[in-house]
Each structure stands twice: as structure tokens, then as C-alpha cells.
C-alpha positions in Angstrom: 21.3 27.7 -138.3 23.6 29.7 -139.8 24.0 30.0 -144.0 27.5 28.9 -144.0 26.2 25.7 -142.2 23.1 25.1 -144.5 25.9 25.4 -147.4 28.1 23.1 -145.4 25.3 20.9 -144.9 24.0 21.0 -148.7 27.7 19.9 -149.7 27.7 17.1 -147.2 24.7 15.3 -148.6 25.5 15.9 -152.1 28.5 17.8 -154.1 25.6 18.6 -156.6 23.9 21.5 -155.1 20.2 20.8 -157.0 20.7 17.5 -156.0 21.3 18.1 -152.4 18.3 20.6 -152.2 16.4 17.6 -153.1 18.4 15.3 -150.5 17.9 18.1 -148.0 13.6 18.5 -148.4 13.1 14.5 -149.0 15.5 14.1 -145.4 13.4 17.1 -143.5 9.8 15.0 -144.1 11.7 11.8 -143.4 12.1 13.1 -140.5 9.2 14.8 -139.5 7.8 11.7 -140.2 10.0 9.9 -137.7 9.4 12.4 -135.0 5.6 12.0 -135.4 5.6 8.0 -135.7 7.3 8.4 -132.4 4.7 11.0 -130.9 6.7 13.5 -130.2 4.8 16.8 -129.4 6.2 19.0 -132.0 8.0 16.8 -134.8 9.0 20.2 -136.9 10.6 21.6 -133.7 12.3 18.2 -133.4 13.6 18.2 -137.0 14.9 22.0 -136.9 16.6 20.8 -133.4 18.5 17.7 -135.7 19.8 20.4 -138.6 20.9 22.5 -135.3 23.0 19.9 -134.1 23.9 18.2 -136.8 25.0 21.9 -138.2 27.6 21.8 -135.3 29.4 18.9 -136.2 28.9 19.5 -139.9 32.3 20.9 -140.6 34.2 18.2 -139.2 31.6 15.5 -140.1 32.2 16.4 -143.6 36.2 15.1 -143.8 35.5 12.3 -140.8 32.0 10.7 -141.1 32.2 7.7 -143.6 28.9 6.6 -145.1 25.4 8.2 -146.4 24.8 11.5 -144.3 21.5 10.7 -143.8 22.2 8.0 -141.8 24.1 10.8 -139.4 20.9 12.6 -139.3 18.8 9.3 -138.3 21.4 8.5 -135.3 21.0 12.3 -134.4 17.1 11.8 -134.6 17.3 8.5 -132.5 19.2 10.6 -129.6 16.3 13.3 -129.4 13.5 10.6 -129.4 15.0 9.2 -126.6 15.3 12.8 -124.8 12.2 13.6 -125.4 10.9 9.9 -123.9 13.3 10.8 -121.1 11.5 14.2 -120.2 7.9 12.6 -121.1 8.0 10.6 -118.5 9.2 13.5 -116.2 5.9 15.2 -116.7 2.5 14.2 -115.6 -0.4 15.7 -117.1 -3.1 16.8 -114.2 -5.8 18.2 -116.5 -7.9 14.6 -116.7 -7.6 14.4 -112.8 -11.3 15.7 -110.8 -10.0 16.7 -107.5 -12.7 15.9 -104.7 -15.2 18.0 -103.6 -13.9 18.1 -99.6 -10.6 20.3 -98.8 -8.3 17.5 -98.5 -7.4 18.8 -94.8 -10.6 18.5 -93.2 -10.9 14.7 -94.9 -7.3 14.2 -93.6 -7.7 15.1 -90.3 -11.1 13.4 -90.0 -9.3 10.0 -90.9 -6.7 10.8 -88.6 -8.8 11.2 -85.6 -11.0 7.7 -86.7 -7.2 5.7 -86.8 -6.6 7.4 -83.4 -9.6 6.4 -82.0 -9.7 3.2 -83.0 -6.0 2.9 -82.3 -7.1 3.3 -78.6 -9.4 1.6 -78.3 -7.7 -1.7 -80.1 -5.0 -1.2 -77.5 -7.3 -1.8 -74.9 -8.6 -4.9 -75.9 -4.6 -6.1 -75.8 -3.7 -7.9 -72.7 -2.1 -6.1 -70.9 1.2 -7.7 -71.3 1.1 -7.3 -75.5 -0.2 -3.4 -74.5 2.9 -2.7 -72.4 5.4 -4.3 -74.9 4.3 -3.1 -78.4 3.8 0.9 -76.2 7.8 0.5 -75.3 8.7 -1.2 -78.6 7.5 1.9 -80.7 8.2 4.9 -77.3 11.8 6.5 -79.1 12.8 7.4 -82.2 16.7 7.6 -83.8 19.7 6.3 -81.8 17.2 6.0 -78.5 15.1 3.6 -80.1 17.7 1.2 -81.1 19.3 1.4 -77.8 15.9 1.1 -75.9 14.9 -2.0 -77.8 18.3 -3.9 -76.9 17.6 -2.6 -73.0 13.9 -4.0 -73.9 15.3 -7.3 -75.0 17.9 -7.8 -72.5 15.4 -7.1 -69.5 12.8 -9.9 -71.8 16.0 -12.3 -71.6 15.4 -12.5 -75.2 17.4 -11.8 -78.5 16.6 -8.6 -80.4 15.1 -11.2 -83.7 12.5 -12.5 -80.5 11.5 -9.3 -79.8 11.0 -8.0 -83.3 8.7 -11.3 -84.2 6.9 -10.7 -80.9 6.1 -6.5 -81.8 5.1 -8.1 -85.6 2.9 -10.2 -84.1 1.0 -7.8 -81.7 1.1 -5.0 -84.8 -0.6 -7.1 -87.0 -3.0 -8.0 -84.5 -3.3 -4.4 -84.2 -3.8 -3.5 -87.7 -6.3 -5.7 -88.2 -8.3 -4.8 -85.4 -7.8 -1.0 -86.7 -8.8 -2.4 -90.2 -12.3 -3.6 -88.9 -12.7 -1.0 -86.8 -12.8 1.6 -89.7 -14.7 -0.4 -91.5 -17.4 -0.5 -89.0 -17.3 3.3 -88.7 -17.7 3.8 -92.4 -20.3 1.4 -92.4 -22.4 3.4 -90.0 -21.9 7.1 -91.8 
């Protein structure tokens, strides 16, 4: 901050310049105290930050602002709370987190290989009907899968909502039989 702001500041809070020396050190560890009630991370930072910004404003604030000063300061102090809240929650610590013992890849790919398998061989125990259906329901992707399952729909002779509640019906069929599947496998490791 520069000088000529801590004078403008000093005259702000009091005409009186012992006075507002006084005003000035009892308003710092009012705030410092606000900052750490609010568990912010460095509540001395925090308070230098307010005199920065309210040293900013000060020489208009001085002719415009109406009221105690200090209640300037504590509307200023509010607003950085809040950023530092806002930025908080940005940021997750990972220090408390124990990472497994397995490269994640090798785990990964094992579980991908179990779904597959047991994929396969839960289609099979479709009929084959339910097998055919739910393997052309999900064969496209993009614009060719919306188009596909209208052309899958009209040759059904049923509506697209018909054929959307049939592929539910036969997924969660699926799912379930992949769900017990897997646990069976990790049953037998």
C-alpha cells in the first residue's frame, strides 16, 4: 500500500491521527480475527489484501461513503471470505488419499476383460430373438443410430417408445445377469 493511502486511510477512520492509529490496529485484529473464525488459510494475508483494496477506493470513499469506515472494511472482508470459499472448493487435497497397490491399468483392463466375458456369455443365454434385437438396437453410433433404430422399429411394426421399453427390458436383464456373473468370479479368486 502506498504511504499516501495509509495517510488517506488513517484520515478516513478518524480526523485525529493518534486516534485513527488506534482505529487502524484495533480494525487489523478485528479482522484477522474474522478471517480465522472463517478458516481462511492465511488470515494476515487476507487482512493486508482488504487495506489493498480498500486503499484503492480510499480517495473517493472518503467524500462518498456515509457511515463508520469500519463497516467498509467488514463488507470488503465479507467479499474475500466468499472468494476464498469459492476457490476452496476448487481445490481438493490428495495428500490423505492411499493409492492402491496394483497399477490402475492392469486392474482396469482385468475388469474389462471379466465384463466382456461375462457379457458374452449372458448374451447367449438370451433367446435368440432378445440377442438379435438388443445386438441391432446398440450396432451404430451418432446420426446412424437414430436412423437405424426408426428402420429397426418400422421393420418391428412398432413405435420408437415400443422399442426403447423392449431394449430396457432385455438390458436390464442383461445387467443383472453381468451383475451375478462378476460376482461369482470374484467369489472364486
Amino acid at each position: 500500500m502506498p504511504p499516501e493511502s495509509f495517510d488517506e486511510i488513517l484520515a478516513w477512520l478518524d480526523r485525529d491521527r493518534e486516534l485513527a492509529a488506534s482505529l487502524y490496529v484495533e480494525l487489523r485484529h478485528a479482522l484477522v480475527k474474522i478471517f480465522a473464525w472463517n478458516h481462511c488459510a492465511d488470515p494476515e494475508g487476507m487482512t493486508d489484501e482488504t487495506f489493498d483494496r480498500v486503499a484503492k477506493q480510499v480517495h473517493d470513499l472518503r467524500f462518498t461513503f456515509e457511515g463508520d469506515p469500519k463497516l467498509f472494511f467488514y463488507g470488503v472482508a465479507k467479499n474475500l471470505i466468499r472468494e476464498h470459499q469459492r476457490k476452496a472448493k476448487l481445490y481438493v487435497s490428495i495428500d490423505d488419499i492411499d493409492l492402491p497397490n496394483n497399477p490402475p491399468e492392469e486392474d482396469e483392463k482385468e475388469s474389462a476383460d471379466l465384463r466382456w466375458e461375462c457379457l458374452e456369455a449372458c448374451l447367449r443365454e438370451l433367446p435368440t430373438g432378445k440377442r438379435e434385437l438388443i445386438l441391432a438396437y446398440y450396432a451404430k453410433e451418432k446420426q446412424a443410430k437414430i436412423d437405424h433404430r426408426a428402420e429397426l422399429a418400422r421393420q418391428l411394426g412398432v413405435s420408437l417408445e415400443t422399442l426403447r421399453v423392449r431394449a430396457y427390458r432385455i438390458r436390464a436383464t442383461l445387467e443383472a445377469c453381468i451383475e451375478r456373473c462378476l460376482r461369482s468370479a470374484s467369489s472364486v479368486k
